[in-house]
C-alpha positions as CSV (number, residue, x, y, z in Angstrom):
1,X,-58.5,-3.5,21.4
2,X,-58.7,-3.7,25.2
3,X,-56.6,-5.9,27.6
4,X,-59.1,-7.9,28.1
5,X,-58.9,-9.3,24.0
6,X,-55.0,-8.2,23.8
7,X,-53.6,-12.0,22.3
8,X,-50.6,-13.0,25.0
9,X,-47.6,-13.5,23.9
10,X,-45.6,-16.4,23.4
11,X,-42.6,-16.7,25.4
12,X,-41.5,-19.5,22.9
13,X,-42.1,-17.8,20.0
14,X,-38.8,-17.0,17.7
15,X,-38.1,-13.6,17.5
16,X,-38.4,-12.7,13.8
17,X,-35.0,-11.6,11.6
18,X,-35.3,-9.9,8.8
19,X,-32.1,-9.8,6.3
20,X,-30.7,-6.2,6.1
21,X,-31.0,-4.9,2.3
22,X,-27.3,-4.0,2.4
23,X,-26.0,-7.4,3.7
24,X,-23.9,-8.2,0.5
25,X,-22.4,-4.7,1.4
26,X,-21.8,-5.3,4.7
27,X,-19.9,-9.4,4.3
28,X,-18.0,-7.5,1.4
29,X,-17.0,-4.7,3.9
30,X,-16.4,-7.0,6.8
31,X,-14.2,-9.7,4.3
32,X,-12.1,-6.7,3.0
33,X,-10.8,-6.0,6.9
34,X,-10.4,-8.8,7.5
35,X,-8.3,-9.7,4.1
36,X,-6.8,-6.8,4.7
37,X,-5.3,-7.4,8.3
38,X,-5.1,-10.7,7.9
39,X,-3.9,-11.8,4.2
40,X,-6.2,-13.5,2.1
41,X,-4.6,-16.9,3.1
42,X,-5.0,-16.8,6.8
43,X,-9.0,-16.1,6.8
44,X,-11.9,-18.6,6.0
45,X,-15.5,-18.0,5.6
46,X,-16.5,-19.6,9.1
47,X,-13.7,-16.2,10.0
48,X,-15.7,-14.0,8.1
49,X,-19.6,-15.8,9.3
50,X,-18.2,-15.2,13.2
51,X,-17.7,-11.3,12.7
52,X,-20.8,-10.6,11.0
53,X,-22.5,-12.4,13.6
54,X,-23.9,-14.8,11.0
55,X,-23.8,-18.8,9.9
56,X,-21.6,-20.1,7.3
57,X,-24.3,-21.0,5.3
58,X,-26.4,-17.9,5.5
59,X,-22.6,-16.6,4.2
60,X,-22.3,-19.1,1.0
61,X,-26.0,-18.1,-0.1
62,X,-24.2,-14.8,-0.7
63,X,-21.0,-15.6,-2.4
64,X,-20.3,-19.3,-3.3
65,X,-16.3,-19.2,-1.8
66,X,-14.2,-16.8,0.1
67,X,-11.9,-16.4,-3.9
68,X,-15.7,-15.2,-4.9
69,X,-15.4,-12.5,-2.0
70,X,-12.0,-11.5,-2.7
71,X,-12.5,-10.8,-6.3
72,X,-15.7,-9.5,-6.3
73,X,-14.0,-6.6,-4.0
74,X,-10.5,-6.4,-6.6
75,X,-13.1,-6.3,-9.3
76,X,-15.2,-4.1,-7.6
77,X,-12.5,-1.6,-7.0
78,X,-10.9,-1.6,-10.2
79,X,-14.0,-0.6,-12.2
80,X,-14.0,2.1,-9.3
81,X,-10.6,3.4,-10.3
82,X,-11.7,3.9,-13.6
83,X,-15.0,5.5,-13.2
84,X,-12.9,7.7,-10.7
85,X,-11.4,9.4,-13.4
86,X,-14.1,9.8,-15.8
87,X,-15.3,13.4,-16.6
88,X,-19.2,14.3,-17.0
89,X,-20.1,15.6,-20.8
90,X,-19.9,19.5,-19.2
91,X,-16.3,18.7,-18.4
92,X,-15.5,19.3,-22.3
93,X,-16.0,23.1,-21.7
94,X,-13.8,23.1,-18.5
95,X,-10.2,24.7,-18.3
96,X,-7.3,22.2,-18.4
97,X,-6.3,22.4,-14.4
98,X,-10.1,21.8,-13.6
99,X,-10.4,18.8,-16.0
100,X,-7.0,17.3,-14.4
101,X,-8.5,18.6,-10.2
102,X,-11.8,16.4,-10.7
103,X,-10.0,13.4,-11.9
104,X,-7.6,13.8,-8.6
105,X,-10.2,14.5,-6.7
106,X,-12.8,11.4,-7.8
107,X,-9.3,9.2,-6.7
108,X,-9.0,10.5,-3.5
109,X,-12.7,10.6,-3.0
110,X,-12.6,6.7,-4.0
111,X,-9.7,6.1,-2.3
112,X,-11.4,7.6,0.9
113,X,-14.7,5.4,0.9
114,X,-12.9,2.0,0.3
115,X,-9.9,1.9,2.3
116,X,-9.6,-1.1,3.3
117,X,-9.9,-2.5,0.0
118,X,-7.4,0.3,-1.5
119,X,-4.9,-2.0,1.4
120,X,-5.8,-5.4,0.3
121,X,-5.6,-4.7,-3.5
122,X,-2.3,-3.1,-3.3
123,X,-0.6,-6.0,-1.4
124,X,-3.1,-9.0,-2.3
125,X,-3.6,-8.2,-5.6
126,X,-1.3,-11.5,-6.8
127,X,-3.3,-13.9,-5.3
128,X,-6.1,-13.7,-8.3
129,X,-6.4,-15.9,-11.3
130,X,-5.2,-14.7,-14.5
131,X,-7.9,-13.8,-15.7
132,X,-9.2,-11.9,-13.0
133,X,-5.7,-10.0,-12.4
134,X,-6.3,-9.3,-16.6
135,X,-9.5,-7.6,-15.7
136,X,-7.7,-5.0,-12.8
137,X,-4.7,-4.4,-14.6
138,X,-7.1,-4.0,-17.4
139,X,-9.1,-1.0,-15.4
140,X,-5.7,0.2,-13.5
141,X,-4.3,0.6,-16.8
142,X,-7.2,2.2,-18.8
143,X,-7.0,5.0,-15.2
144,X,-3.4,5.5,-15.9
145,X,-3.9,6.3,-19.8
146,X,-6.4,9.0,-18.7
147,X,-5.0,10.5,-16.0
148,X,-2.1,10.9,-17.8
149,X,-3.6,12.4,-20.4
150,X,-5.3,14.9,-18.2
151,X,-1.7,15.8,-17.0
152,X,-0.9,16.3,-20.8
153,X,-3.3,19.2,-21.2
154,X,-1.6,20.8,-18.1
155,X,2.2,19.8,-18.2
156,X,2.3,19.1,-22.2
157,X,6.1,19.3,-22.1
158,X,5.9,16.2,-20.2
159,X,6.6,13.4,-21.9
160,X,4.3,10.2,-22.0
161,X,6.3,8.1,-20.4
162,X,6.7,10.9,-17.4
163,X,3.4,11.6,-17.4
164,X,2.7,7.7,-16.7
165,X,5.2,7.6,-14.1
166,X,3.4,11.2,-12.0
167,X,0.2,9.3,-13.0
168,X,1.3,6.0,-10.6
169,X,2.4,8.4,-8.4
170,X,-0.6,9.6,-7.9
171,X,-2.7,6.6,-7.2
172,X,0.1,5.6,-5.2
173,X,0.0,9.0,-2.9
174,X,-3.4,8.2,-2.6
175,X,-3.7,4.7,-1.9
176,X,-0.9,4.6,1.2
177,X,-4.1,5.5,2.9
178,X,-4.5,1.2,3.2
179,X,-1.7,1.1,4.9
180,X,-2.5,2.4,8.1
181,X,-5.0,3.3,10.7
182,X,-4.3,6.9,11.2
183,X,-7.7,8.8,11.4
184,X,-8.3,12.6,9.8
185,X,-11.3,13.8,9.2
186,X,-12.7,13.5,5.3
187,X,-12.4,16.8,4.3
188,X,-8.7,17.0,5.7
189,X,-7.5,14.2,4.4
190,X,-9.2,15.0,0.8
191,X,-7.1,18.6,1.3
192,X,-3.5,16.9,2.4
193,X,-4.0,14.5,-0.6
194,X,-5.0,16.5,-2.8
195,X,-1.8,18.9,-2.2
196,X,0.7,16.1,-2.4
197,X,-0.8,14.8,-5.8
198,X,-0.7,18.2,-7.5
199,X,2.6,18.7,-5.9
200,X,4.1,15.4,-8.3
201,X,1.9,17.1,-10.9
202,X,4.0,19.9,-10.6
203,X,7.6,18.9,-9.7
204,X,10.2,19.4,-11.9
205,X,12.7,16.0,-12.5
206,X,16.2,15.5,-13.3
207,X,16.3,15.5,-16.8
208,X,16.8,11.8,-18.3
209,X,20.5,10.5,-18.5
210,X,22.3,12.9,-16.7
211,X,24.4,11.5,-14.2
212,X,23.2,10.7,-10.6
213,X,23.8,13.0,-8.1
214,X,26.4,12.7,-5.5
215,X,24.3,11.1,-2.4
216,X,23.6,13.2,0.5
217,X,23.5,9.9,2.9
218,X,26.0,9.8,5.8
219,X,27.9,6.6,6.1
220,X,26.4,3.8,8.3
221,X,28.3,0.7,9.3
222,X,27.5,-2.0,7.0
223,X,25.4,-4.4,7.3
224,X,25.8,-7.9,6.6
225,X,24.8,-9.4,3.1
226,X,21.6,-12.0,3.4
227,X,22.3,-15.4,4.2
228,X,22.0,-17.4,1.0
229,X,19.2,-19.3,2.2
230,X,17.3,-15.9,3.4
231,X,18.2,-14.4,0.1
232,X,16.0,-17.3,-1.7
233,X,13.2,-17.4,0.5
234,X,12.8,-13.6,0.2
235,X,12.7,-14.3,-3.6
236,X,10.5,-16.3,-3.2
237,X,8.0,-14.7,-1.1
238,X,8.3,-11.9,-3.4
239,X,7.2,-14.3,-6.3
240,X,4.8,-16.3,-5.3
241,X,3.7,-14.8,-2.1
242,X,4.6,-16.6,1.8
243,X,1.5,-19.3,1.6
244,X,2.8,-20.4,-1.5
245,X,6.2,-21.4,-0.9
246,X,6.9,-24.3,1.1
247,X,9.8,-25.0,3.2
248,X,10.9,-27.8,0.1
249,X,10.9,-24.7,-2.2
250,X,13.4,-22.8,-0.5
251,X,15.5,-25.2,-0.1
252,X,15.9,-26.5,-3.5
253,X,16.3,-22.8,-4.2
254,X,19.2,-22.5,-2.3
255,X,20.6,-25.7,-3.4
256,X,20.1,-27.6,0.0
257,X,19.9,-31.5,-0.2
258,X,16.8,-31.5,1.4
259,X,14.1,-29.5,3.6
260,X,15.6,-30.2,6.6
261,X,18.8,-28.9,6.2
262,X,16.6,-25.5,6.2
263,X,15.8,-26.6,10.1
264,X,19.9,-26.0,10.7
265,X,19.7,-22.5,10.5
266,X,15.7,-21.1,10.7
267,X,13.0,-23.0,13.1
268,X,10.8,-22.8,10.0
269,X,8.9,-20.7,7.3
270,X,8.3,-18.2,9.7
271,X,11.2,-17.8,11.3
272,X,12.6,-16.9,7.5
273,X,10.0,-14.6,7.2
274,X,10.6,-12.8,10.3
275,X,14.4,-12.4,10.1
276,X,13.6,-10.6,6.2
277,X,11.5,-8.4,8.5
278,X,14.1,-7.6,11.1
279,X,16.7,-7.0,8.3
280,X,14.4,-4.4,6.7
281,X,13.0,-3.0,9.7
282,X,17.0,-2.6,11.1
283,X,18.3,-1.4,7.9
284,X,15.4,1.4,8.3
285,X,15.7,2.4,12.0
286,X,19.6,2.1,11.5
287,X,20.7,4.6,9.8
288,X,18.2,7.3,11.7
289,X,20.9,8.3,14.6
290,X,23.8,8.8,11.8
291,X,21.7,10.5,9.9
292,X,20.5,13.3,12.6
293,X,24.1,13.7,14.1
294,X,25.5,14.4,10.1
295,X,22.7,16.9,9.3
296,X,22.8,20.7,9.3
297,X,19.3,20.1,10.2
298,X,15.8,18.6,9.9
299,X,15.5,19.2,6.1
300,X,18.8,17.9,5.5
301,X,18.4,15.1,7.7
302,X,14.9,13.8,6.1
303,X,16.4,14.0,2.7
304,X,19.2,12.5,3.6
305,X,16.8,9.8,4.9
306,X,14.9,10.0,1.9
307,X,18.1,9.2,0.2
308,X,18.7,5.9,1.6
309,X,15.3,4.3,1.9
310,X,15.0,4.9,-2.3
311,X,18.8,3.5,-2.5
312,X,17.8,0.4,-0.2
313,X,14.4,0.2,-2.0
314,X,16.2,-0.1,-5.4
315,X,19.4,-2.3,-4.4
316,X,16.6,-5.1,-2.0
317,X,13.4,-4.7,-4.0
318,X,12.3,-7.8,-3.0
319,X,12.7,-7.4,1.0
320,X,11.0,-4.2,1.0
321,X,8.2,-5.4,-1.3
322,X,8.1,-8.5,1.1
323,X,8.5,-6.2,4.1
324,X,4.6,-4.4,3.2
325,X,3.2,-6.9,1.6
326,X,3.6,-10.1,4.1
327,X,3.1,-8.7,7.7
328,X,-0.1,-10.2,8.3
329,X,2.1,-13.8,8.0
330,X,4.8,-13.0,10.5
331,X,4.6,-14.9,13.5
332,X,2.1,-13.6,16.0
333,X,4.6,-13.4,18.6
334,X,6.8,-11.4,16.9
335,X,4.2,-9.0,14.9
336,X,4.0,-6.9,18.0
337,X,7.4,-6.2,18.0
338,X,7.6,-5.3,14.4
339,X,4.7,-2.9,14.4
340,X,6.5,-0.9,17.5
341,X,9.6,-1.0,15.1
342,X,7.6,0.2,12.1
343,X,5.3,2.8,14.2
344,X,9.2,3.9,16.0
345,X,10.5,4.8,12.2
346,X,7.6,6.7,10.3
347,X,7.2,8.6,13.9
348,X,11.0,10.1,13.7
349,X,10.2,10.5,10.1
350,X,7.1,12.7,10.7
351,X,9.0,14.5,13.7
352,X,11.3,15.5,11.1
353,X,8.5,16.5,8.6
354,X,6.6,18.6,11.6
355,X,9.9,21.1,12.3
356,X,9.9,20.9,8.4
357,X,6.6,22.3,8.1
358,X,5.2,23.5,11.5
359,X,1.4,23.5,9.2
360,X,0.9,20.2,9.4
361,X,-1.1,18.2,12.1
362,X,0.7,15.2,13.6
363,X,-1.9,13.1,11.8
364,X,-1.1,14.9,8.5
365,X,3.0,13.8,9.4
366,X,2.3,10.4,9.4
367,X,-0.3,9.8,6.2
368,X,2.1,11.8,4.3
369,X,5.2,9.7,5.6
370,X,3.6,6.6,5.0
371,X,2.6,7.7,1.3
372,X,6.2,8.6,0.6
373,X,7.3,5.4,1.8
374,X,4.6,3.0,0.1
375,X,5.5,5.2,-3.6
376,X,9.1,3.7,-4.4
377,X,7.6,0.2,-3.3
378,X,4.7,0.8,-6.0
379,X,7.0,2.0,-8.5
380,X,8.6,-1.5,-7.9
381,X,4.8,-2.9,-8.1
382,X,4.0,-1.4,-11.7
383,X,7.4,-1.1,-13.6
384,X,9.7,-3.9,-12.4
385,X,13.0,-4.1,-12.2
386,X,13.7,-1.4,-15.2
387,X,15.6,1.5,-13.4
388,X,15.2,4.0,-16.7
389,X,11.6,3.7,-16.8
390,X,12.0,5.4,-13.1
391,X,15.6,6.9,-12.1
392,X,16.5,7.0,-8.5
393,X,16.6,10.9,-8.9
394,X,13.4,11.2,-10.0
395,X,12.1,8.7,-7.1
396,X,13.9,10.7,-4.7
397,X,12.5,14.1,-5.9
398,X,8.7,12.7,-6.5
399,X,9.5,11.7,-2.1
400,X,10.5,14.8,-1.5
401,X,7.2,16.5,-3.3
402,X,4.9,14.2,-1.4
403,X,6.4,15.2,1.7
404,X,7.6,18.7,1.4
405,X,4.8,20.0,-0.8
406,X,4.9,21.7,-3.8
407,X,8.4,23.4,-3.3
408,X,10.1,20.7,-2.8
409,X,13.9,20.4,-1.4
């Protein structure tokens, strides 16, 4: 066809868009960030429309309400978990430590490829309806069963209920990848994982019932006990999660007369929420100065830190669960300050780690301080409140293995 019978075209015409074949991938990917850095409370669909550069209603075709997004991705996940730890018919004819690797390695693997949905799982999880959080546990438990039965073949003095404990462990190590932001290449990060989740495979544990061992923490001043009316709202974000709980709520919890008596000593909601984050982010960054003058030296000192965050963890559950799950709800002008609090704390942590063992990048210092911090707060998570389904000592030495490798302290 020459110029001369090329058709014009028409400056008004409407440029044609086609649908990209992966679009329920890509609002399912897009909703889990944003869930994720947000909490599921504070984002709508028009939220998740504006980022993918697309119309509210072009997002409802897809998924009929944002609780149909979030699910979809818990769901999604959990049937990942399991098929993460299924082994192929030709596994049968595979040595025990192979059988146990591939299981570790399809969770890191999984872990790896949905990230930010690991993050929102972990610390969102509460906010589906029974019968949806039935389904996950469903899947998480059905993983645990068959990991831990993979450890069996390696370890088979362990007992079950050990085994289950190394097996949350695992997915725990693994999963503080949601965490954070911190950015290693796959293959790296597969290695560094892989190494700390064969390293709780391996440790050896204080044997049930002995006595507790004489703490290695140095003595801090003490800090002052939580306010009553901070002590109830914490409960209560632990419970029913921040949206939830309305400023009537806490005060009838505390025994107030009314919700404005709470206005006497907090602006607000938030303002509770923020001072449970200052008490747990002081209580963490604290103790660090002590702790370094009082130590013989860096592997002293980290245990000795190790020590205390697992004694804090066990004697305030509730703020530290509050403290990871609820950041996206602090104020916004006081998140900023709390991440450089946070960031200021796992930093002197992985300093310490780095002179413990030069090897390791100062990437590889920080994913493997956050997962040693996130796996006492996940023991919480799974077993409650029951201290002899998971001993301090045995918390303390499954921290130690995550950080110090496979010979631990």
């Amino acid at each position: 066809m020459n110029r001369a019978t090329t058709p014009a075209s028409d400056p008004g015409a409407r440029a044609v868009r086609r649908r990209p074949k992966n679009r329920r991938a890509q609002i399912a990917a897009v909703s889990a960030a944003e869930f994720a850095a947000l909490g599921y409370h504070r984002v709508s669909m028009e939220d998740i429309a504006a980022r993918l550069g697309i119309t509210s209603a072009a997002l409802y075709r897809h998924y009929p309400s944002k609780y149909a997004l979030f699910a979809s991705e818990l769901l999604r996940l959990g049937t990942l978990t399991v098929a993460a730890v299924r082994l192929p018919p030709e596994a049968a004819a595979w040595p025990a430590r192979r059988r146990l690797g591939h299981a570790i390695d399809g969770i890191i693997a999984g872990t790896i490829a949905n990230r930010t949905t690991v993050g929102l799982a972990r610390w969102e999880f509460r906010y589906l309806d029974d019968a949806d959080k039935r389904t996950v546990d469903g899947n998480f438990a059905t993983a645990l069963t068959a990991l831990g039965g993979l450890m069996g073949e390696v370890r088979p003095e362990l007992s079950d209920h050990e085994r289950r404990v190394r097996a949350v462990g695992v997915f725990s190590t693994a999963s503080g990848l949601g965490d954070h932001r911190i950015t290693l290449g796959t293959k790296a990060t597969a290695t560094l994982l892989n190494s700390a989740c064969w390293a709780l495979v391996e440790a050896d544990l204080p044997a049930p019932g002995l006595p507790a061992a004489a703490p290695r923490a140095v003595e801090v001043p003490p800090i002052l006990k939580h306010e009553l009316l901070l002590h109830r709202a914490i409960r209560l974000f632990y419970e029913r999660g921040y949206p939830n709980v309305s400023v009537e709520d806490i005060a009838t919890a505390a025994g107030l007369p009314s919700p404005s008596a709470v206005y006497r000593y907090y602006r607000g909601k938030g303002d509770l929420l923020n001072a449970a984050f200052r008490r747990a982010a002081d209580r963490m960054s604290a103790v660090i100065g002590p702790t370094l003058a009082e130590s013989s030296g860096p592997a002293d000192a980290l245990a000795k830190l190790v020590d205390m965050y697992v004694a804090g963890a066990f004697d305030e559950r509730e703020l530290i669960f509050v403290y990871f799950a609820e950041f996206g709800h602090v104020p916004d002008d006081e998140r900023a300050t709390l991440r450089v609090v946070q960031r200021l704390v796992v930093a002197e942590w992985a300093t310490l780690l780095a002179r413990v063992r030069p090897e390791l990048s100062r990437a590889e210092g920080h994913i493997l301080v956050h997962a040693a911090l996130g796996l006492v707060v996940d023991y919480g998570r799974v077993f409650g409140d029951d201290e002899r389904i998971y001993p301090r000592q045995w918390v303390i030495r499954l921290m130690e293995s995550v950080l110090f490798g496979r010979v631990a302290l």
